[in-house]
FIKELO-883764 format. One line per 3 residues: their letters; for each residue x, y, z of C-alpha. Coordinates in nm, 4 decimals, padded with zeros to 6 digits, always signed. Each point is the difference from the previous one (the first is absolute). Layout:
REM residues N
A> X,Y,Z  ...
This chain:
REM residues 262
XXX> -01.7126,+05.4316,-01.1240  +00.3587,+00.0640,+00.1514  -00.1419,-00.1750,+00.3753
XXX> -00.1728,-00.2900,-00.2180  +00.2633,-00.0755,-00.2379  +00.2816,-00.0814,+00.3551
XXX> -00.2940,-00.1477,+00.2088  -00.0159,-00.2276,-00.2917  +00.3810,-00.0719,-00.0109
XXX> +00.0185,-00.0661,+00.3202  -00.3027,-00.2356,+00.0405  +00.2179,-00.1747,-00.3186
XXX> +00.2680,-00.0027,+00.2379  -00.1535,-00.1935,+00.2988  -00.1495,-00.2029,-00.2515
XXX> +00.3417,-00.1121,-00.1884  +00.1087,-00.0537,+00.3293  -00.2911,-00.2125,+00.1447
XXX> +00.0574,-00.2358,-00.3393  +00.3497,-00.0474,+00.0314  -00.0360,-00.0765,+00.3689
XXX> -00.2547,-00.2990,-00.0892  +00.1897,-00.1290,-00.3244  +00.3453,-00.0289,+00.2151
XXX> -00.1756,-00.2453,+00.2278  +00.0982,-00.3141,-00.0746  -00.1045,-00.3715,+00.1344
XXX> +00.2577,+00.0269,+00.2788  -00.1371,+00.2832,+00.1886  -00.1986,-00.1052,+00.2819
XXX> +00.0488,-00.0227,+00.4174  +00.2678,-00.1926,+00.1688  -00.0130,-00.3344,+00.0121
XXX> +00.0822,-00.2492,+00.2512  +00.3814,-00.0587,-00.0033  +00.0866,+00.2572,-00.2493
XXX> +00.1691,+00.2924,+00.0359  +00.1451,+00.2414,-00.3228  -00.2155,-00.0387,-00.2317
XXX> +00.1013,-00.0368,-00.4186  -00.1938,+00.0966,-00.2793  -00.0674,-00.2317,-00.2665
XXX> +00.1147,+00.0355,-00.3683  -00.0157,-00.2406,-00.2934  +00.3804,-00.1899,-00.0307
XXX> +00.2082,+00.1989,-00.2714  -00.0983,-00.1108,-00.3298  -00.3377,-00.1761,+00.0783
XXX> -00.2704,+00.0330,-00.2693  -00.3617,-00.0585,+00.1137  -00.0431,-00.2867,-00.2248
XXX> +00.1712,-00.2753,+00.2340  -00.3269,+00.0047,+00.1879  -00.3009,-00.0372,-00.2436
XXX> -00.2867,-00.2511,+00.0820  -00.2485,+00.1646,+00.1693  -00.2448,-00.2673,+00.2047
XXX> -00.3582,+00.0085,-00.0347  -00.0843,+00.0637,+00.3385  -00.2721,+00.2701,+00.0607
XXX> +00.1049,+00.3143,+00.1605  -00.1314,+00.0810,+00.3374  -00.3149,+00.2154,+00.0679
XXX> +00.2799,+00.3228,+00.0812  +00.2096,-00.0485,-00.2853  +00.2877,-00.2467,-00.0659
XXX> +00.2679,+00.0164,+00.2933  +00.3116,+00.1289,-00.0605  +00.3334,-00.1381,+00.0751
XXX> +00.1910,+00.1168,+00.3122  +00.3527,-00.0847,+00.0166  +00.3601,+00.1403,+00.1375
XXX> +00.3347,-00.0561,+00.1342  +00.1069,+00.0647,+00.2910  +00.3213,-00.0754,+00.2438
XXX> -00.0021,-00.2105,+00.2491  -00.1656,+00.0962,+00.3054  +00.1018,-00.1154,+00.3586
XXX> -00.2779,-00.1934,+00.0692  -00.0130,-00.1725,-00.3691  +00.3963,-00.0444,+00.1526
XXX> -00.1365,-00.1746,+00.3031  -00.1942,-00.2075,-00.2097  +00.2475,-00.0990,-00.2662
XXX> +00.3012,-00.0738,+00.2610  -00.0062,-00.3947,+00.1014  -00.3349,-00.0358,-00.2140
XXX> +00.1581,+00.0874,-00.3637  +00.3433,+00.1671,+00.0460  +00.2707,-00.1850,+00.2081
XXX> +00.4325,+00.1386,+00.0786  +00.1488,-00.1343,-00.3048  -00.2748,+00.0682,-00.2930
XXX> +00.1790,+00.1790,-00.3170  -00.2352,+00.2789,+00.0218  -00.0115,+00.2727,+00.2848
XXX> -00.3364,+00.0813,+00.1129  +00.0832,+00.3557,-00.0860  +00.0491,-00.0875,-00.3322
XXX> -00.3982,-00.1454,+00.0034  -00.3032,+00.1645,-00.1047  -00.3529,-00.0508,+00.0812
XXX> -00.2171,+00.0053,-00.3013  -00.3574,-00.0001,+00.0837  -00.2673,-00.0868,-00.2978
XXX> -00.3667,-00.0054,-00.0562  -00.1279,-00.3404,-00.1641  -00.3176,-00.1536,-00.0958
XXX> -00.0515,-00.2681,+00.2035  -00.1979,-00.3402,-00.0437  -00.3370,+00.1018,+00.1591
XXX> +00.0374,+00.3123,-00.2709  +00.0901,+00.2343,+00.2227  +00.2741,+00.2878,+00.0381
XXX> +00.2801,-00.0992,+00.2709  +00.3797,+00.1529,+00.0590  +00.3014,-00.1974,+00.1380
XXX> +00.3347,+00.0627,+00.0570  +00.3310,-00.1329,-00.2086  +00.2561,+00.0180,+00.1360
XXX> +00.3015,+00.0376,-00.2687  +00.3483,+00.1316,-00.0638  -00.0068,+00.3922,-00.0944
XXX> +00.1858,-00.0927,-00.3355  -00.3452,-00.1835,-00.1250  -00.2465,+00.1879,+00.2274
XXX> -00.1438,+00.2476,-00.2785  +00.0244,-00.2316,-00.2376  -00.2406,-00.2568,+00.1646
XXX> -00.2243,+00.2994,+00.0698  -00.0582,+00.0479,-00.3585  -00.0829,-00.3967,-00.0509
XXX> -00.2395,+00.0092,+00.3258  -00.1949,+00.3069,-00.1944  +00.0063,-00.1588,-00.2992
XXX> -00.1804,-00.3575,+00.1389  -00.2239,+00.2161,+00.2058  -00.1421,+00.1929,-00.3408
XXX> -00.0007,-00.3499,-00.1820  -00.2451,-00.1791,+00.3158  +00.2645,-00.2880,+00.0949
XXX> -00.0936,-00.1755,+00.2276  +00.2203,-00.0149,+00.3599  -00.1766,-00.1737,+00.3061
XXX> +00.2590,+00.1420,+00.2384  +00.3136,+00.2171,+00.0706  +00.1469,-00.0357,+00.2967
XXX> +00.3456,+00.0056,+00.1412  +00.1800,-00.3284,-00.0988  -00.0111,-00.2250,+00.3330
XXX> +00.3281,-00.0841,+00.2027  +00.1762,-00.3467,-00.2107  -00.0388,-00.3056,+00.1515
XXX> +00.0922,-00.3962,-00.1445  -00.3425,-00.1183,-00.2232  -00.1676,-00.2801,+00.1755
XXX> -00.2265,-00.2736,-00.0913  -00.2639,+00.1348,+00.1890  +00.0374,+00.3023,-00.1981
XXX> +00.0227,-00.1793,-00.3284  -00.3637,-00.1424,+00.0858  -00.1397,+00.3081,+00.1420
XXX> -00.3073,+00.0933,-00.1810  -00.0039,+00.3588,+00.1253  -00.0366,+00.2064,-00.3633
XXX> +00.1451,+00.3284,+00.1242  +00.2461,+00.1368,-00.2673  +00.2232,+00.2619,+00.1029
XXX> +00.1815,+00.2363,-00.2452  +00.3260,+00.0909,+00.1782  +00.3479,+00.1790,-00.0796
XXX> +00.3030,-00.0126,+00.2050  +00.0699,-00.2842,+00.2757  +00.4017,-00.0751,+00.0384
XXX> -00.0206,-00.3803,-00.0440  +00.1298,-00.3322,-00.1717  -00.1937,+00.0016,-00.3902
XXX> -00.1998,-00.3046,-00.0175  +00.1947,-00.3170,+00.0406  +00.3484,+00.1444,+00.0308
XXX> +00.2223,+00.1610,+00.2211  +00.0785,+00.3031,-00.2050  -00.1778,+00.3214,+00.1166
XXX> -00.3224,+00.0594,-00.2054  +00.0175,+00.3214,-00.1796  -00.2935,+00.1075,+00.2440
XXX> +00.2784,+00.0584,+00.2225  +00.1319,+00.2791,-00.1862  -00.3394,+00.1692,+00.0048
XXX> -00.0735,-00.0290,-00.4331  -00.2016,-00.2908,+00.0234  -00.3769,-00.0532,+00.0085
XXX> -00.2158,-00.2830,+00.0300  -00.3943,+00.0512,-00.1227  -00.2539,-00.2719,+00.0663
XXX> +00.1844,-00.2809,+00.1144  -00.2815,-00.2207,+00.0034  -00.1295,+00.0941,-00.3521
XXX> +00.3903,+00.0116,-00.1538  +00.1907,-00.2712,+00.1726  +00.3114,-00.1046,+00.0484
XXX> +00.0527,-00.3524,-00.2437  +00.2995,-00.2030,+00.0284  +00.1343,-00.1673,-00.2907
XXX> -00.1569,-00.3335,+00.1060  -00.3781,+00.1995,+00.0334  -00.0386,+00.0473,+00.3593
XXX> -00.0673,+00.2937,+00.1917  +00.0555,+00.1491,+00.3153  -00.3760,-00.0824,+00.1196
XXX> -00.2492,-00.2825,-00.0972  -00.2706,+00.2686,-00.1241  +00.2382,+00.1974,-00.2378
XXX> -00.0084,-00.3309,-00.2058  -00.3079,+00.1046,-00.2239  +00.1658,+00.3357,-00.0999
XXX> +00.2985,-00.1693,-00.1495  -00.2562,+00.0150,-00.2961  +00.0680,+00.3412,-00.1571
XXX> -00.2932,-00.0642,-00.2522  -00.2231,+00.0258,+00.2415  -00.1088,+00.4252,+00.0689
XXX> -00.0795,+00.0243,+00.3963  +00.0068,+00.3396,+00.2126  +00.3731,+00.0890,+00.0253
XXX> +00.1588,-00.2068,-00.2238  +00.2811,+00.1474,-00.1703  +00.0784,-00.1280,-00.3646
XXX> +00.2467,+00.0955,-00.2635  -00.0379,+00.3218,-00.1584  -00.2749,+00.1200,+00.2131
XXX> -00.0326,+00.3378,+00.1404  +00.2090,-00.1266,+00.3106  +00.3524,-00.1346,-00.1945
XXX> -00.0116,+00.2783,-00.2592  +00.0102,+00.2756,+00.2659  +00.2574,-00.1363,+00.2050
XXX> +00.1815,-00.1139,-00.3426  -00.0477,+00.4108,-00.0502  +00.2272,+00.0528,+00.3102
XXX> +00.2288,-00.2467,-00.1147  -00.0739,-00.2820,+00.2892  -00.0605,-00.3388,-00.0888
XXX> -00.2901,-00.2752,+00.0491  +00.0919,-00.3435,+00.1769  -00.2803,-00.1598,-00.2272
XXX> +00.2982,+00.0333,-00.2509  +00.1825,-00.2126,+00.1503  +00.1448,-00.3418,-00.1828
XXX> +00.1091,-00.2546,+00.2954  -00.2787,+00.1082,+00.1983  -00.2897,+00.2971,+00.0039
XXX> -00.0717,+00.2255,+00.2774  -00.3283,+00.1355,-00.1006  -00.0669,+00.2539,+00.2767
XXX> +00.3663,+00.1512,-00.0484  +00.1145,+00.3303,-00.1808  +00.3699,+00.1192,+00.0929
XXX> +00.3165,+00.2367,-00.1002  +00.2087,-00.2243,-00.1267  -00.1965,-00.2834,-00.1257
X> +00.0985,-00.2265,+00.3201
C-alpha cells in the first residue's frame, strides 16, 4: 500500500505539472517571426472587463474548431528597422524607433479567413491595442488587410479616381494629418487607421480622399468593415481610453481611433 500510495503522488505530481505547463501558454507563444526579436506576452490592459467586446458574428466555425487568436509584442527587430527607416521613420520624428513596438494580430479577414499583420505602435499603447485586436477578433470584425502603413506621399488626382478597393488598416507612419501641416498623431506611433475605404475620411464640405469612398459616407448603410457608433470596435478602444475620428464635429475620420482624440 506504502509503494502505491507515493507511485500515486508522484504520477499527481507530473500530472499537476503537465496542466500548469499547458494553462500558462498563452496566445503569444509560438516561433519567431520575421523581423521580431524578444518576444512579450500578452495580458488584458489593467482594468479591462470582458464586456467591451460582446457581439459574437454568426459565422460558422471551421471543420477543426474555431481559430484562436494569436497576438504579441515585440521590439523592434533590425530588419523591421531596415524596413521602417526612409519608408515610415525619418531623423527628426518625435518618437525613437527604440521607443516602437511591433504588435502583431490575428484578424478575420474579408474572404472569412484567419490572417496576422503587424502594428507597428509606441510601447506606451502597445498592450493596450493588443487587448482591442483580441477583442475584434472574438467579436468576427471584419479587416481586409494589415499591413505596414506605406511611405507618405502628396494625394493625386489619379489617386482620387483610382478604383483599386484595397483597404489597408495601418498604425504608425511619421507624416502631415490630412490636409495640414501638423504631424498626424500616427507619427507618434498611438494612432490607427481601420478600413479606410469602408470608414473614410469626410471633409466638412462631403468629399473624400477617393471617388469610391463616396457611398460609405452613408453610415446607415451595414457593409463588411464598417465601423459605427457604439459597436464592438469604438466601445473597446473607448475601454482603453482612445478616441474615434467618426466623433468628430468639423469633419469625421471614420477609419481613425487615436490617444488623444487628434
Amino acid at each position: 500500500m506504502k509503494r502505491f500510495a507515493a507511485a500515486s503522488i508522484g504520477l499527481s505530481l507530473v500530472l499537476a505539472a503537465a496542466c500548469s505547463q499547458t494553462s500558462a501558454r498563452g496566445p503569444t507563444e509560438r516561433s519567431a517571426e520575421p523581423f521580431i526579436e524578444e518576444r512579450a506576452s500578452e495580458s488584458p490592459a489593467p482594468g479591462m472587463s470582458d464586456d467591451a467586446g460582446g457581439e459574437e458574428a454568426s459565422d460558422p466555425a471551421t471543420e477543426q474548431g474555431p481559430p484562436r487568436f494569436e497576438g504579441g509584442v515585440f521590439r523592434i527587430g533590425p530588419t523591421l528597422r531596415d524596413v521602417l527607416i526612409g519608408r515610415n521613420w525619418t531623423r527628426g520624428c518625435p518618437v525613437a524607433i527604440d521607443d516602437l513596438r511591433v504588435v502583431r494580430v490575428s484578424y478575420w479577414n474579408y474572404r472569412g479567413g484567419v490572417g496576422s499583420g503587424p502594428l507597428v505602435l509606441h510601447e506606451r499603447v502597445a498592450r493596450d491595442v493588443l487587448w482591442v485586436f483580441h477583442r475584434l477578433f472574438r467579436a468576427r470584425f471584419r479587416i481586409q488587410d494589415i499591413e505596414l502603413a506605406a511611405k507618405d506621399r502628396p494625394i493625386t488626382r489619379e489617386d482620387y479616381w483610382n478604383k483599386n478597393r484595397r483597404s489597408v488598416t495601418a498604425s504608425f507612419n511619421c507624416r502631415p494629418a490630412t490636409d495640414s501641416t501638423s504631424l498626424s498623431q500616427h507619427s507618434y506611433g498611438w494612432a490607427i487607421d481601420i478600413n479606410p475605404l469602408q470608414n473614410p475620411y469626410v471633409r466638412s464640405d462631403g468629399s473624400t480622399l477617393r471617388h469610391i469612398a463616396q457611398p460609405f459616407k452613408d453610415r446607415s448603410m451595414q457593409r463588411m468593415g464598417m465601423i459605427h457608433d457604439g459597436d464592438v470596435v469604438v466601445r473597446s478602444f473607448a475601454a482603453i481610453g482612445w478616441e474615434w475620428g467618426g466623433h468628430w464635429h468639423t469633419l469625421k475620420d471614420y477609419m481613425h481611433f487615436s490617444l488623444t482624440g487628434r
